[in-house]
C-alpha positions as a Markdown table, in Angstrom:
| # | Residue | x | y | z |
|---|---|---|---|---|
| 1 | Unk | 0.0 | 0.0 | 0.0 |
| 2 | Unk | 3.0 | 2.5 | 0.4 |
| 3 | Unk | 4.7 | 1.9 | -2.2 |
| 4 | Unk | 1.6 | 2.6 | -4.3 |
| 5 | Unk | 1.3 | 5.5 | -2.8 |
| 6 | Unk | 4.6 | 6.7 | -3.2 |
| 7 | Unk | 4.6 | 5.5 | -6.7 |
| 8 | Unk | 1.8 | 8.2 | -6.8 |
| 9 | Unk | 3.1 | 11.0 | -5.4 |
| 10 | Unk | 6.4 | 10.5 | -7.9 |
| 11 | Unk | 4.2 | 10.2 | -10.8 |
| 12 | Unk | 2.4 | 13.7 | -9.9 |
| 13 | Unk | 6.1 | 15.0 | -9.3 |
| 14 | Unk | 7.3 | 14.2 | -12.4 |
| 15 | Unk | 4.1 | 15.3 | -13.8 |
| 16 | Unk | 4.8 | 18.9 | -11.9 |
| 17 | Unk | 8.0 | 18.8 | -12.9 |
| 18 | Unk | 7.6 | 18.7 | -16.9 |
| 19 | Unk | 4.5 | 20.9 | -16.4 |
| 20 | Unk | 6.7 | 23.6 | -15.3 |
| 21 | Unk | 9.8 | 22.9 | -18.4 |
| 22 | Unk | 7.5 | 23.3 | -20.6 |
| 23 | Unk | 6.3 | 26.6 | -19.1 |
| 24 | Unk | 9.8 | 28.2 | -19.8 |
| 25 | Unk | 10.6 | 26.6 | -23.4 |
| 26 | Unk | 10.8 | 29.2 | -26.0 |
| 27 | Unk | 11.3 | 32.1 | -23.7 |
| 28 | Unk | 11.0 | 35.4 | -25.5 |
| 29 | Unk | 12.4 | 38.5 | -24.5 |
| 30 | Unk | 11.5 | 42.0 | -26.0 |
| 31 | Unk | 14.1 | 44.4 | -27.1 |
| 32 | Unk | 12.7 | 47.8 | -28.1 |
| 33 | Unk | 15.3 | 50.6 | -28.8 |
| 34 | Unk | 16.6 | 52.8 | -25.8 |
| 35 | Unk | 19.0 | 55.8 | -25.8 |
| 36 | Unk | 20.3 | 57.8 | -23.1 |
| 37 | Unk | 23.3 | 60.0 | -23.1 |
| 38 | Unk | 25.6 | 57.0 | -22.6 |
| 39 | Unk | 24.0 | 53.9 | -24.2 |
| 40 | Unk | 22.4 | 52.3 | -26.6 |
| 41 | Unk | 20.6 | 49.6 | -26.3 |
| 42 | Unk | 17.8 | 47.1 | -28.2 |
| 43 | Unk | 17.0 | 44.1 | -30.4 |
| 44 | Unk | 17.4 | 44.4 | -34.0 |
| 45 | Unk | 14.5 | 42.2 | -34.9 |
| 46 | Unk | 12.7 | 44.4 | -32.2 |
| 47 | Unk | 13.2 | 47.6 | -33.9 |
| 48 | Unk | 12.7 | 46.1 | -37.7 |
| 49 | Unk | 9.1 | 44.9 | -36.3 |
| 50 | Unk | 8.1 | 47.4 | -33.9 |
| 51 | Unk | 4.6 | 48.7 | -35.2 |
| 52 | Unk | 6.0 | 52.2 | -34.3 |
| 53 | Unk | 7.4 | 52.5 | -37.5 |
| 54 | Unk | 10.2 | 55.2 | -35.8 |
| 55 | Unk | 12.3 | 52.6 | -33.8 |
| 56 | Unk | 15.7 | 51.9 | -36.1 |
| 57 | Unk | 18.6 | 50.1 | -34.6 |
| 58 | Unk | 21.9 | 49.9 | -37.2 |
| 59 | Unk | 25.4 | 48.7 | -37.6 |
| 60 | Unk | 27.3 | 50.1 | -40.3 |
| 61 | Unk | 30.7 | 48.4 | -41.6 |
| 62 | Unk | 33.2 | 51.0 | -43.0 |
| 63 | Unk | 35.9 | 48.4 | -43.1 |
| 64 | Unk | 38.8 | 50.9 | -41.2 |
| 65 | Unk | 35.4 | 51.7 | -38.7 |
| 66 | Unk | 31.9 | 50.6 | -37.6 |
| 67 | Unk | 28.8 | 53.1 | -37.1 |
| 68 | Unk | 25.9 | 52.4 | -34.7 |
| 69 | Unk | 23.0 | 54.5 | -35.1 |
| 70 | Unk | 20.0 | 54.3 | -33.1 |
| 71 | Unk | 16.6 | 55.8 | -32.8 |
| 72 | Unk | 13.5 | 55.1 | -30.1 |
| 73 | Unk | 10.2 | 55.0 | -30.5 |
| 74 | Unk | 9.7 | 58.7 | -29.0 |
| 75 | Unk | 12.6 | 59.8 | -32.2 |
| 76 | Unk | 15.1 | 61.0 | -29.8 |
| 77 | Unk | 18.8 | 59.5 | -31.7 |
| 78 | Unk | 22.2 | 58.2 | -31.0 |
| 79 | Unk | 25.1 | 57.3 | -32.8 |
| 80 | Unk | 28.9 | 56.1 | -32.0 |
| 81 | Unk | 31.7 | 55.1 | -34.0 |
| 82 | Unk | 34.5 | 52.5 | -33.3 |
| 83 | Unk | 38.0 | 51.6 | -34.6 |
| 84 | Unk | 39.0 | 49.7 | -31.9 |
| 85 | Unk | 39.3 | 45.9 | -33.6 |
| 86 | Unk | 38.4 | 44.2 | -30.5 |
| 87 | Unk | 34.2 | 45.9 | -30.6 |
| 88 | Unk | 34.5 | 45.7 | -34.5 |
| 89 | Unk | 34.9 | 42.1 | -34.5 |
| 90 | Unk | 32.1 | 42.1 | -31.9 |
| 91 | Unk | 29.8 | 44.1 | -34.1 |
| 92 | Unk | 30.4 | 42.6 | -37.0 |
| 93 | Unk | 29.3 | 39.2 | -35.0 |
| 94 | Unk | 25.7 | 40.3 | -34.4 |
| 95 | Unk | 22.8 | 39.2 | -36.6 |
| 96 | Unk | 19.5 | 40.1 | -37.5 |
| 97 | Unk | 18.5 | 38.5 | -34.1 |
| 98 | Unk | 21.1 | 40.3 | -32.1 |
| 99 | Unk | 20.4 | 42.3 | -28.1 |
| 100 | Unk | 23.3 | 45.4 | -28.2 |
| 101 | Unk | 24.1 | 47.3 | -25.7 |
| 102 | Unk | 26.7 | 50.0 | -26.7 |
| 103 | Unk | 28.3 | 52.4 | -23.8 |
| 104 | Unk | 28.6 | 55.9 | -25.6 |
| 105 | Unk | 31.3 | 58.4 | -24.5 |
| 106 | Unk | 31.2 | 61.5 | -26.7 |
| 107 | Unk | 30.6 | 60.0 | -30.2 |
| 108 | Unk | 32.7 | 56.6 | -29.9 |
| 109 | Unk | 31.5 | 53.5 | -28.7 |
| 110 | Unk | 33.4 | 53.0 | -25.5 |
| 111 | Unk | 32.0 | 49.0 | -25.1 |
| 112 | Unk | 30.1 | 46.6 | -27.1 |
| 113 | Unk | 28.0 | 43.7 | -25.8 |
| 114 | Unk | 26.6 | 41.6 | -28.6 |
| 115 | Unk | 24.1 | 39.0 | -27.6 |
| 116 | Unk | 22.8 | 36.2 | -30.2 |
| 117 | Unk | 20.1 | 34.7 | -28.4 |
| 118 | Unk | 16.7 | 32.8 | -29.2 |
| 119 | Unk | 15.0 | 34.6 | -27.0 |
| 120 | Unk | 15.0 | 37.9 | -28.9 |
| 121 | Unk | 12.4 | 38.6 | -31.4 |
| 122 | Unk | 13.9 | 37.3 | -35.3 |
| 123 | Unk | 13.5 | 40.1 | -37.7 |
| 124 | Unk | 10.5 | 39.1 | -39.9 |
């Protein structure tokens, strides 16, 4: 009679258990465009499919120097350059599916954090 009931009370576990994996598969993460005075940040797919038409989130290759430019869905814009091979190489990385966030110092891009993830919105 126990071990029935334990045999129960494992089944409902494991029951619980993929319940709540399941719950968390696909995990999708918004990233609309933000500026401030020192960053940039925001999905590319985000911006390309925002339904305020205004968000645009770029990388430019120059070859000798990489441009970001970046605009939020209230208009207000930021750009930064780089030469610094290290964050060109990281740029140059990202993908239509890419999370930035750029730290801004004047009008060069003082660190890059590129982020290729599922979980941001694909451009469509």
């Amino acid at each position: 009679m126990k071990l029935t009931s334990l045999a129960i009370k494992l089944f409902a576990s494991a029951v619980i258990c993929v319940a709540s994996v399941s719950a968390h598969a696909g995990y999708k993460q918004s990233g609309n465009v933000e500026v401030s005075s020192t960053t940039i940040k925001g999905a590319l797919g985000t911006a390309r499919n925002s339904s305020d038409s205004r968000q645009i989130l770029s990388i430019t290759d120059y070859g000798n120097f990489v441009s970001i430019f970046a605009k939020n869905s209230s208009g207000v814009i930021k750009t930064c350059n780089t030469t610094d091979q290290t964050r060109k190489e990281q740029l140059r990385g990202a993908t239509s599916d890419s999370y930035l966030i750029i730290s801004v110092s004047g009008s060069t891009c003082s660190s890059v954090y590129v982020d290729n993830s599922s979980k941001y919105e694909a451009k469509r």
